[in-house]
N, C-alpha and C positions, 0 to 999 in steps of 0.2 A: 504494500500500500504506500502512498506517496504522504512522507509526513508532513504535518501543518507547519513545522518549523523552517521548512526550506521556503516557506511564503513571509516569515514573522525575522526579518533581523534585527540586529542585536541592537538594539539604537538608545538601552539606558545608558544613564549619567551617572555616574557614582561620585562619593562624596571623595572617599579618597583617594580615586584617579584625580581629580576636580583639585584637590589640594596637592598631591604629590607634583601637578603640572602650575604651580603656585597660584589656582584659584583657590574660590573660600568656602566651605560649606555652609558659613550663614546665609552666603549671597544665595545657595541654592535654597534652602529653605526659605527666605525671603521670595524668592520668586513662586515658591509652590503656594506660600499664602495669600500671593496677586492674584493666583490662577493660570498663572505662565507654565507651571509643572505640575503634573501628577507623583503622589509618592506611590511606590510599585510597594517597595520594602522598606525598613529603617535603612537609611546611608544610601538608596535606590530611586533614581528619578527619572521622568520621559515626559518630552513636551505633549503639554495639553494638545494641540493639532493632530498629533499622532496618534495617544492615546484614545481618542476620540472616533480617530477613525480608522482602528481596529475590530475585530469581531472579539466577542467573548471570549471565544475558544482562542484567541492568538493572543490576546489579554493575559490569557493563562501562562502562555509561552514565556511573556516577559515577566512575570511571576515567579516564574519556575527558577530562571534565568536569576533574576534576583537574591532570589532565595540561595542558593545551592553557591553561592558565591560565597556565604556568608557559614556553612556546612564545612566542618571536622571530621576526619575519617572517612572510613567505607559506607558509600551507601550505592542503592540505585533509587533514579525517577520511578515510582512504581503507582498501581490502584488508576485512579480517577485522570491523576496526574500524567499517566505514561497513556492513558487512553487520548487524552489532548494530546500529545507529541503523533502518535498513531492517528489522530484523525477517527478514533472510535465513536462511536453515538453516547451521549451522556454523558459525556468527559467533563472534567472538573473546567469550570469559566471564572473567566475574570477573579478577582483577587479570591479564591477559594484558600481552601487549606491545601498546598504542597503536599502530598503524598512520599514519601519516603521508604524503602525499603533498607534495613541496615542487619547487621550480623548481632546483633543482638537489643534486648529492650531498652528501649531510653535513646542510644545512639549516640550520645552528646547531649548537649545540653541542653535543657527543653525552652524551647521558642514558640512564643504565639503566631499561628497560620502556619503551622509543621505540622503533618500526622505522621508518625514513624511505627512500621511494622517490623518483627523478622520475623513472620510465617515461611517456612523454605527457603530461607535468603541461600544457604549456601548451595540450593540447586534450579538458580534462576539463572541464566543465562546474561550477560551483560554485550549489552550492544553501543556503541555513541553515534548517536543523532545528533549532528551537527553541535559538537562538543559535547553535548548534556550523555551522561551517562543513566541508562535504562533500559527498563525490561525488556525481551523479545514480546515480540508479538503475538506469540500465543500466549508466554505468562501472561501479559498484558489484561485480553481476554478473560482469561481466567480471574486474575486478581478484582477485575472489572465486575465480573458476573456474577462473582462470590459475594458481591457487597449489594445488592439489588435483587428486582422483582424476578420472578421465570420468565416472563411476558420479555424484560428489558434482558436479563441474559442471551435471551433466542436471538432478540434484535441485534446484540452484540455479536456472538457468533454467527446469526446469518451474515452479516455485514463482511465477516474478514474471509469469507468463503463466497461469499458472489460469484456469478459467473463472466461476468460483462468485466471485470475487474483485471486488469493481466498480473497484477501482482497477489491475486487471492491467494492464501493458503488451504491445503485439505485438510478435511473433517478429521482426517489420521495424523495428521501433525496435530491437531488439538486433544486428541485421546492421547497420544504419545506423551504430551504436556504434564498431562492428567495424572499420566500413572510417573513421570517424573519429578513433581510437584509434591505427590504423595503427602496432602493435606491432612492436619489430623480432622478438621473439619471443613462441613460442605461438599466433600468430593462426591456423595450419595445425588445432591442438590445441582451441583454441579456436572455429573453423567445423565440428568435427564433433560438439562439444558440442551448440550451438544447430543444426546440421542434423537433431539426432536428438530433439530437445526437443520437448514438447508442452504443450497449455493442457487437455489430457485427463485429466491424473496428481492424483490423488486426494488424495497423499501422498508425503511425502518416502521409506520407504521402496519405497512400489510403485516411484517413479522410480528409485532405486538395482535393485533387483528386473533392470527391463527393461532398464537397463544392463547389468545383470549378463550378463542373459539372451543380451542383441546381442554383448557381448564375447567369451563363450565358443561363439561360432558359431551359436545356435540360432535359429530362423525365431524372428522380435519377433511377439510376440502384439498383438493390438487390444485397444486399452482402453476400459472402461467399456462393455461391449458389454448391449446393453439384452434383458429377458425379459419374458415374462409369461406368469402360470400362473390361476389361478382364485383366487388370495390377492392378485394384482394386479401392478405393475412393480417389478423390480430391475436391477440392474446388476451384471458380475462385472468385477472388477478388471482380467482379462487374461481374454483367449479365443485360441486356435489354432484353426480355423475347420480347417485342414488335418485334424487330427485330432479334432473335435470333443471338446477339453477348456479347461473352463473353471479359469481360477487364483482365487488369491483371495491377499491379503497382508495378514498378522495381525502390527499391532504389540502392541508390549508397552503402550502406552499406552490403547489400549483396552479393556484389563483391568483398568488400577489406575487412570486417572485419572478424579476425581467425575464432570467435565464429562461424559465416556462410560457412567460406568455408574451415576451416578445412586444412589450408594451399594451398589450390589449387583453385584458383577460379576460371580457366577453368573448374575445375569439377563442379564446380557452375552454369556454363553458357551453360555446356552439358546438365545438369539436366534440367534446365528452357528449353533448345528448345527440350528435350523430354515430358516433360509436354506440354509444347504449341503443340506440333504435336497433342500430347490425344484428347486436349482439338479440335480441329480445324474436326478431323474425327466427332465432337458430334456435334456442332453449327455450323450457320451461317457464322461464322467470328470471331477470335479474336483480340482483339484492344488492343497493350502493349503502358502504359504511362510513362512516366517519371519525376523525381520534376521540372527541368525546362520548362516542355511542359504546367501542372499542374500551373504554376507562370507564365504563358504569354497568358494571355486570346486570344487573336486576335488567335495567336497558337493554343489552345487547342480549340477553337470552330471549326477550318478551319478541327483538324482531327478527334474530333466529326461529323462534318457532313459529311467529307468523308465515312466515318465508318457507316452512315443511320440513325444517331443515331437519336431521331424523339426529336424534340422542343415542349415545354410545359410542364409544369407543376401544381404539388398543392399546391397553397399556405398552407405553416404551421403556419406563424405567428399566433403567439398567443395560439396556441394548445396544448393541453398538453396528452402526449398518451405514451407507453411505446412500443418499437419496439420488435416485436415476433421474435422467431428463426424460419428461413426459414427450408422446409422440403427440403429432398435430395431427388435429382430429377434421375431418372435413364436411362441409357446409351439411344439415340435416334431409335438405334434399338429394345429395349426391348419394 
């Protein structure tokens, strides 16, 4: 995966480069109280124009950066923290707590906005990202998942296995992790994450979606299941095959952001109910979700069953298996 640090350089002030080159450190604090500087860390600064127009997640970067300056001894970037360098979903933002990974408890000396673990330290892998030293990319994962929902673990590990991605890793580099990690806890919590993960998942909400979906008992639909009509191929996010209805999962980002709509996000929303019409002439039914329908269970089960959608499923705990790409099914008249 392409880290978020190769977008984010290095561009804080420190107090005592700032002095060592015979500036003064009042002056910079003096400036941060005008509003001319942002403070990152104690003795850490970046002009307010910058900081400003950063994204959260590369906010973190210079956080991190901050921080790990001011860090004694062995550690790695680890947890939330190494997820922002990895470009993971729900990574630690803007002035969060720094995540630390060190050989034993405590690490040095305790500082406010430090979390420091040694879960496995001495069998995590050390990588350097653009100087910062940190977990590999399945620890990452792992340490990620372990701290969160099933729903947001999947999204995690759907995420670092995609298939559209050229730099994805397999599902068997993440079990291999697993049993090298050899956690005294969560590894139970953690094999049903990556047992139910796929390289299928479109997006971090569809993966939350089918979480959703398997947790409140319903048959797990197939993803990305292929069509074709006389306008040509598509793919629907979910399908139920038992019932012949197809899903479809609508972020909010596809309405507001440029990348998607290309300035017009009516034209965005023309497009989607021209697809839905495609899709509705070939299946049974199609069922559109949404993130907050997906985050209210009582909700999403009442329009799962309105939709037919049938209850039951297979248990995966424990299993360890790699998810096939589906074949493309064609138009219901053919």
């Amino acid at each position: 995966m392409k880290t978020l640090t190769s977008a984010v350089p290095d561009v804080l002030i420190h107090v005592d480069e700032a002095e060592s080159a015979g500036g003064s450190g009042r002056a910079l604090r003096d400036a941060c109280r005008r509003g001319h500087l942002v403070r990152v860390r104690r003795g850490s600064y970046c002009l307010r124009e910058v900081w400003d127009a950063l994204e959260p997640g590369e906010r973190h970067i210079l956080t991190i950066r901050a921080t790990i300056r001011r860090v004694r001894g062995e550690f790695l970037v680890a947890g939330t923290s190494a997820a922002a360098i990895w470009g993971l979903p729900y990574a630690a933002r803007d002035r969060s707590d720094v995540s630390l990974l060190v050989p034993y408890p405590g690490g040095g000396s305790s500082e406010p906005g430090v979390r420091r673990s040694c879960v496995s330290f001495d069998r995590a892998e050390r990588f350097d990202v653009d100087g910062i030293p940190v977990t590999g990319l399945a620890r990452t994962v792992l340490d990620h998942a372990r701290t969160t929902s099933f729903g947001r673990g999947v999204a995690i590990a759907d995420r670092v296995q995609w298939r559209r991605d050229p730099d994805a890793i397999r599902l068997e580099e993440l079990w291999a992790e697993l049993d090298r990690a050899a956690f005294a806890r969560g590894s139970a919590a953690l094999a049903r994450v990556l047992a139910f993960s796929t390289s299928l998942s479109d997006s971090v909400g569809e993966s939350e979606g089918r979480a959703a979906i398997h947790a409140l008992g319903f048959e797990t639909p197939q993803l990305q299941r292929g069509w074709q009509d006389d306008e040509g191929g598509m793919e629907s996010d979910y399908y139920w095959e038992s019932v012949d209805v197809a899903g479809e999962f609508d972020g909010k980002v596809k309405y507001t952001r440029d990348e998607y709509t290309g300035g017009d996000p009516s034209a965005v929303v023309w497009r989607e109910k021209r697809r839905e019409d495609r899709l509705r002439r070939l299946v049974s039914g199609v069922l559109r979700l949404v993130t907050d329908e997906v985050r209210n269970p009582l909700l999403l089960a009442r329009i799962l069953s309105d939709a037919g959608i049938p209850r039951g499923r297979l248990s995966l705990e424990g299993r360890r298996f790699v998810t096939t790409e589906p074949r493309a099914r064609g138009s219901r008249a053919s």
